[in-house]
C-alpha positions as CSV (number, residue, x, y, z in Angstrom):
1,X,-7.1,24.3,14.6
2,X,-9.5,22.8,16.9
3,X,-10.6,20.2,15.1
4,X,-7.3,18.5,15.6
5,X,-5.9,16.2,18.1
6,X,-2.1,16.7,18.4
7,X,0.2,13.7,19.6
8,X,3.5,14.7,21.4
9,X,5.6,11.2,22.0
10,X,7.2,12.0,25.7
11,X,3.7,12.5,26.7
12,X,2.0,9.7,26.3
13,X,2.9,6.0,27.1
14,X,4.7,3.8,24.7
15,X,1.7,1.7,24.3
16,X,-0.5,4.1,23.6
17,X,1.8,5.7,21.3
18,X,2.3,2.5,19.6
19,X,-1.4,1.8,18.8
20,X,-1.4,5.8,16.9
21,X,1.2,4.8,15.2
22,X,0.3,1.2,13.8
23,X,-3.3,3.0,13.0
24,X,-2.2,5.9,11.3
25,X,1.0,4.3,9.3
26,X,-1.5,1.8,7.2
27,X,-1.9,0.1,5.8
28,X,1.5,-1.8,6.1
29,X,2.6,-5.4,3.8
30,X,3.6,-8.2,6.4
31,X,6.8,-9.4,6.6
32,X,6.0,-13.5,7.5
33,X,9.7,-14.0,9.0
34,X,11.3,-17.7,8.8
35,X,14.5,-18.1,10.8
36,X,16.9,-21.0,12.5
37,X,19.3,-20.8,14.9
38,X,22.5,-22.7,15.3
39,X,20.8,-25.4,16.3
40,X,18.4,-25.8,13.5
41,X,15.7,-24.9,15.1
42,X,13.0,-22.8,12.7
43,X,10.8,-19.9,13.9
44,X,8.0,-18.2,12.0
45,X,6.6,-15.0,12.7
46,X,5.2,-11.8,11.0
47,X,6.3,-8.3,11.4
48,X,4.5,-5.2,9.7
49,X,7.3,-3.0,9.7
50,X,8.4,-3.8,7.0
51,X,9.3,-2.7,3.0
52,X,11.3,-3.5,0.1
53,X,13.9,-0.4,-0.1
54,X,15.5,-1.0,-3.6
55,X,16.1,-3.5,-6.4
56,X,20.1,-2.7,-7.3
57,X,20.9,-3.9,-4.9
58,X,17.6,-5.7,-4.1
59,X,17.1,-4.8,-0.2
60,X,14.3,-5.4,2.4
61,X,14.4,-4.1,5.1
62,X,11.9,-5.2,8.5
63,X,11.9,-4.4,12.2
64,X,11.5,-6.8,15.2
65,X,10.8,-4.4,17.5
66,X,11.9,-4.9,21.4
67,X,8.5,-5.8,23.4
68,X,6.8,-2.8,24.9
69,X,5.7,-4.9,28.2
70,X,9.4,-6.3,29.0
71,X,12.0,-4.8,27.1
72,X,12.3,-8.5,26.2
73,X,13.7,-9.4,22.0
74,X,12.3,-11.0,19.7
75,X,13.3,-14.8,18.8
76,X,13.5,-14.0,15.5
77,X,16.4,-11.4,16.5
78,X,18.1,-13.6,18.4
79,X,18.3,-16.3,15.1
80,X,19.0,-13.5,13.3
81,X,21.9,-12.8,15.3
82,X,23.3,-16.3,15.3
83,X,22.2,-17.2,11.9
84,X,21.9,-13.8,9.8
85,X,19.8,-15.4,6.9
86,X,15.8,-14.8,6.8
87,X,13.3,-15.9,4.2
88,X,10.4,-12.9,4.3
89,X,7.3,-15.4,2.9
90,X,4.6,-12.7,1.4
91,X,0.9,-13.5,3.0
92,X,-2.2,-13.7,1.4
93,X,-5.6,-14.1,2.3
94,X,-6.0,-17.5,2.2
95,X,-3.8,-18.0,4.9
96,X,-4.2,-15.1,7.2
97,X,-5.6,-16.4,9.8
98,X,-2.8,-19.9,10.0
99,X,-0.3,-16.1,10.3
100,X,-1.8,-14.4,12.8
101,X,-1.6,-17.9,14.8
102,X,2.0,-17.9,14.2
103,X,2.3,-14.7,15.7
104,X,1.6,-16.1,19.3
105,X,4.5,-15.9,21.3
106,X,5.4,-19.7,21.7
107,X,8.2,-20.4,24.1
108,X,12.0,-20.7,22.0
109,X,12.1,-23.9,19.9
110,X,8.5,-24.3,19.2
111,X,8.1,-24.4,15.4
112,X,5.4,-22.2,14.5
113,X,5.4,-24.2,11.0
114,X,4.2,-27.0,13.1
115,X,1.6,-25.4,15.4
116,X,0.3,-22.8,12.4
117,X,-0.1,-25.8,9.9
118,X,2.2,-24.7,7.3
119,X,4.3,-26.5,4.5
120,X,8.4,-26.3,5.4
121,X,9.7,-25.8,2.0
122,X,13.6,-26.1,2.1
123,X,15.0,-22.8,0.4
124,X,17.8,-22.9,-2.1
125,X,20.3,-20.2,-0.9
126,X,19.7,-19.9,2.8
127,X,19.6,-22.3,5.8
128,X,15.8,-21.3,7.1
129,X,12.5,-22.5,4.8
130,X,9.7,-20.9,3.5
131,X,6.6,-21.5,3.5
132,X,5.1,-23.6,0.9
133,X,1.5,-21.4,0.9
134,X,3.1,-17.9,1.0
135,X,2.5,-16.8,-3.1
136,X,6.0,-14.7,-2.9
137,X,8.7,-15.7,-1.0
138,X,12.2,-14.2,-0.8
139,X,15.3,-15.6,0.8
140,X,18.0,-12.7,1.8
141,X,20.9,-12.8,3.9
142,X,21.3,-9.9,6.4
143,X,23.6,-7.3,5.8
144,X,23.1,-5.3,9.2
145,X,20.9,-4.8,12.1
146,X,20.4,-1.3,13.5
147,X,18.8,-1.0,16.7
148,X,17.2,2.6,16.9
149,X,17.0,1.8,20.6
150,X,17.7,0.0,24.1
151,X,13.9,0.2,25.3
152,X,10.7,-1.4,25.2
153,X,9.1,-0.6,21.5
154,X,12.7,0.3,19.7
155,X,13.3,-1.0,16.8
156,X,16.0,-3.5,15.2
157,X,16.2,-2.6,11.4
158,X,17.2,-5.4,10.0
159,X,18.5,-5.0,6.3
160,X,18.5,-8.3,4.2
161,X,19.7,-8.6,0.5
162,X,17.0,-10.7,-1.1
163,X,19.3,-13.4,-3.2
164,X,16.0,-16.0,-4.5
165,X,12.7,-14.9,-4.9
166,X,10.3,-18.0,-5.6
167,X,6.7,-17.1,-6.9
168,X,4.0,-19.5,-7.1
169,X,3.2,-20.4,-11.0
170,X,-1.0,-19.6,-9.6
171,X,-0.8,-16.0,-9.2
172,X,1.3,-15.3,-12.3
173,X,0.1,-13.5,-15.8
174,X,0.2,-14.5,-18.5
175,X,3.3,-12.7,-18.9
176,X,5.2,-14.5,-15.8
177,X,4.2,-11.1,-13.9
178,X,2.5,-11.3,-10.6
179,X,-0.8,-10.8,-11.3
180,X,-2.6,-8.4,-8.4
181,X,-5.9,-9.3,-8.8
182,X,-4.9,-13.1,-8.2
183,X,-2.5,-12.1,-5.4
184,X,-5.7,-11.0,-2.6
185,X,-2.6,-9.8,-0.6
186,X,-3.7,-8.9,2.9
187,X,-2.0,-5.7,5.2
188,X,-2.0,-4.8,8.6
189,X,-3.7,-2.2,10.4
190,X,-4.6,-1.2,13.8
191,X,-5.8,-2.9,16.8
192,X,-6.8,-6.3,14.9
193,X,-7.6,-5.0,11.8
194,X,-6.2,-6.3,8.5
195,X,-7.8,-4.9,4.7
196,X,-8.1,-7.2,1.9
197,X,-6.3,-6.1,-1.4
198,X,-9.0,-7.3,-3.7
199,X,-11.9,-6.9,-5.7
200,X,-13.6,-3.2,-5.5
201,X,-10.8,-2.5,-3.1
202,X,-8.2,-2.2,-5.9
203,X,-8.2,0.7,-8.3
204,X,-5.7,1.6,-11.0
205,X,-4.5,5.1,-11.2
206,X,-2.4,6.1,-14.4
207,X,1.3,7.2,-13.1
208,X,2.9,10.5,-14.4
209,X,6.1,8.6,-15.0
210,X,7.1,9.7,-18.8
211,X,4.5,12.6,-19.2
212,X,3.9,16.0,-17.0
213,X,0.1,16.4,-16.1
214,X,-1.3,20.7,-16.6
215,X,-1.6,20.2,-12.9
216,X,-4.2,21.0,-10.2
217,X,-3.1,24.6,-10.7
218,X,-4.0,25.2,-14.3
219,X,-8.1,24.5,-13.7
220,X,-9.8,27.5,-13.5
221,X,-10.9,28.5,-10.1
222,X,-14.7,27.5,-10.4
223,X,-13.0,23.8,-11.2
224,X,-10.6,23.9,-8.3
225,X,-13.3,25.1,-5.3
226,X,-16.0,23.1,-6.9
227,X,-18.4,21.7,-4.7
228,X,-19.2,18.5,-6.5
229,X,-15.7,17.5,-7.5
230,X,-13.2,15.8,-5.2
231,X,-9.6,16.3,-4.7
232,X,-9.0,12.8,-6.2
233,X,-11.5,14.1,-9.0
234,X,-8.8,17.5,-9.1
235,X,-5.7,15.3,-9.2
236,X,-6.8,12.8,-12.1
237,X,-7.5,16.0,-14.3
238,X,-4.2,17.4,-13.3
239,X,-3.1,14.4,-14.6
240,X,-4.1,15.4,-18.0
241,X,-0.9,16.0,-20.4
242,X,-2.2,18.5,-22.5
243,X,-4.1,21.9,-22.3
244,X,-7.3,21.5,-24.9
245,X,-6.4,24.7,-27.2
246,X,-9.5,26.8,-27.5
247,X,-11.0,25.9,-30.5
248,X,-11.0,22.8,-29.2
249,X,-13.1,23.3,-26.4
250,X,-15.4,25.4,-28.1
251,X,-16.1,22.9,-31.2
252,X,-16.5,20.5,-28.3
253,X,-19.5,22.0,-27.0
254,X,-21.0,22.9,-30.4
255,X,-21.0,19.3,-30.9
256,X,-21.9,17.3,-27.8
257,X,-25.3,17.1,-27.1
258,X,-25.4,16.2,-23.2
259,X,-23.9,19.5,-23.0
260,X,-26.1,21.3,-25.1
261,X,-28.9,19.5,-23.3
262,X,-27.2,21.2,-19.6
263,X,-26.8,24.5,-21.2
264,X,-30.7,24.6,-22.6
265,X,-31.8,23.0,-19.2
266,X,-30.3,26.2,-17.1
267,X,-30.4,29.1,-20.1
268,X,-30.1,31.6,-17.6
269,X,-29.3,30.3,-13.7
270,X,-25.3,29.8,-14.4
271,X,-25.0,28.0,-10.9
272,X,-27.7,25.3,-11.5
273,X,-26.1,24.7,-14.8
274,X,-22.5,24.7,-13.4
275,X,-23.6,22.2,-10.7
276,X,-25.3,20.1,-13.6
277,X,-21.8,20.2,-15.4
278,X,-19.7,19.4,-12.7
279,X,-21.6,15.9,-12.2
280,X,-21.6,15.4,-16.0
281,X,-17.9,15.8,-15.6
282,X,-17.3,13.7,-12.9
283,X,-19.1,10.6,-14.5
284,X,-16.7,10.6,-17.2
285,X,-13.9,10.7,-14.5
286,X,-15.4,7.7,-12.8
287,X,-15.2,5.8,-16.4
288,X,-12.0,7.1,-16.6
289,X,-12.5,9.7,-19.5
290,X,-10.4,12.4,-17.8
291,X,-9.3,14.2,-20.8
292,X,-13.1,14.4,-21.7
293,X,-14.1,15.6,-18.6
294,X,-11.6,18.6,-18.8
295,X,-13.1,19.7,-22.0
296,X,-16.9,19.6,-20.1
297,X,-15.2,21.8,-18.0
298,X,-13.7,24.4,-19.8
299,X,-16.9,24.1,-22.0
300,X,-18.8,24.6,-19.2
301,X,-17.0,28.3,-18.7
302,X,-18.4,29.7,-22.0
303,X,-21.2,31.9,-22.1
């Protein structure tokens, strides 16, 4: 295909291959990393490769990565290594910007708590804090570190069972869930991007856990090449658990009058009056009226 560019790793630098990867994996939850070493002394800093990999046993798992420029580690491996405890404090907007100061590479010893601004909260089963402003915070103790590598840019999985998880009473429900809409949970990107998970950026989309959609598959083909519905407009009627039955369908269209109106306004020019349905259709998607919008559809293939 020649509209695609086509990456091969050993032939580009690791830098370069780095900034494809951070742009096109996102985006990716920060890990806000608080560790001590033997001495007591506390770092803080973020990582964005990072995830929660199961809850029996709960796991998360992030990855210092060695630096790119140096082949240097990071201090936060290095604690890791002498104390294997980490508390992963969970960053929101409202304190984005005091993270990405912490991210500065301050010489060994420097507190970022200190030079970031942040509260030191002491933890309750682990030796480093967390950070009083993070809205989820989890202390784990490290199981295992797997480094994937020996040069600049490898990674260092580091696999911590998460043994306290303290939420902040603000960005609960009122059934002691975390509310998402309170959280405004920020993720990394590319370059220096972030995105904001809030407002019109966050959608629900009903999960096919207990039920099995008709699928994609079972539209007829006029549905399924359509030129005015999407594929995200195809997988939410896929969605749908149940095949309208005929009769259904056609007492449907006997009775709604926005369709009749479509049908009278295009009597005889079947693709003006498709086109016409397929938006009808897709406005009832947008309200989230999928089942509704199927039997447009399928209404729409009479006559």
């Amino acid at each position: 295909m020649n509209n695609i560019t086509t990456i091969i790793p050993d032939e580009v630098s690791v830098g370069k291959l780095h900034g494809f990867l951070v742009a096109a994996v996102a985006p990716r939850p920060i890990a806000f990393a608080s560790t001590v070493d033997l001495a007591g002394n506390v770092n803080l800093s973020p990582y964005s490769f990072f995830n929660v990999f199961g809850a029996n046993p709960p796991i998360a798992i992030f990855s210092p990565a060695r630096r790119v420029r140096d082949n240097t580690e990071k201090h936060t491996l290095e604690n890791l290594r002498e104390v294997p405890e980490v508390v992963i404090n969970m960053v929101n907007y409202p304190m984005v910007e005091q993270m990405s100061l912490a991210s500065t590479e301050y010489d060994k010893g420097v507190n970022e708590f200190v030079k970031a601004g942040f509260t030191e909260v002491p933890s309750t089963h682990v030796r480093p804090p967390r950070v009083g402003e993070s809205p989820a915070a989890l202390e784990c103790r490290v199981e295992q570190i797997i480094a994937t590598g020996q040069e600049g840019g490898a990674g260092n999985l580091v696999i911590a069972r998460i043994v306290a998880i303290h939420l902040r009473n603000e960005y609960l429900d009122a059934n002691g869930y975390l509310d998402t809409q309170k959280l405004d949970m920020v993720a990394r990107m590319g370059a220096n991007w972030y995105c904001r998970a809030s407002g019109d950026a966050l959608f629900e989309i009903p999960k096919p856990l207990y039920t099995k959609g008709i699928g994609v598959d079972q539209l007829p083909a006029s549905v399924r090449f359509s030129s005015v519905l999407t594929g995200n407009n195809l997988g939410r009627l896929g969605n749908v658990e149940e095949f309208p039955a005929p009769a259904t369908v056609a007492a449907y269209r006997a009775e709604n009058e926005n369709l009749q109106t479509l049908f009278q306004a295009h009597p005889t020019n079947q693709e003006a009056r498709q086109l016409a349905i397929h938006e009808y259709a897709k406005t009832l998607l947008a309200d989230d009226r999928a089942a509704e919008a199927l039997l447009v559809l399928l209404a729409g293939e009479v006559g």
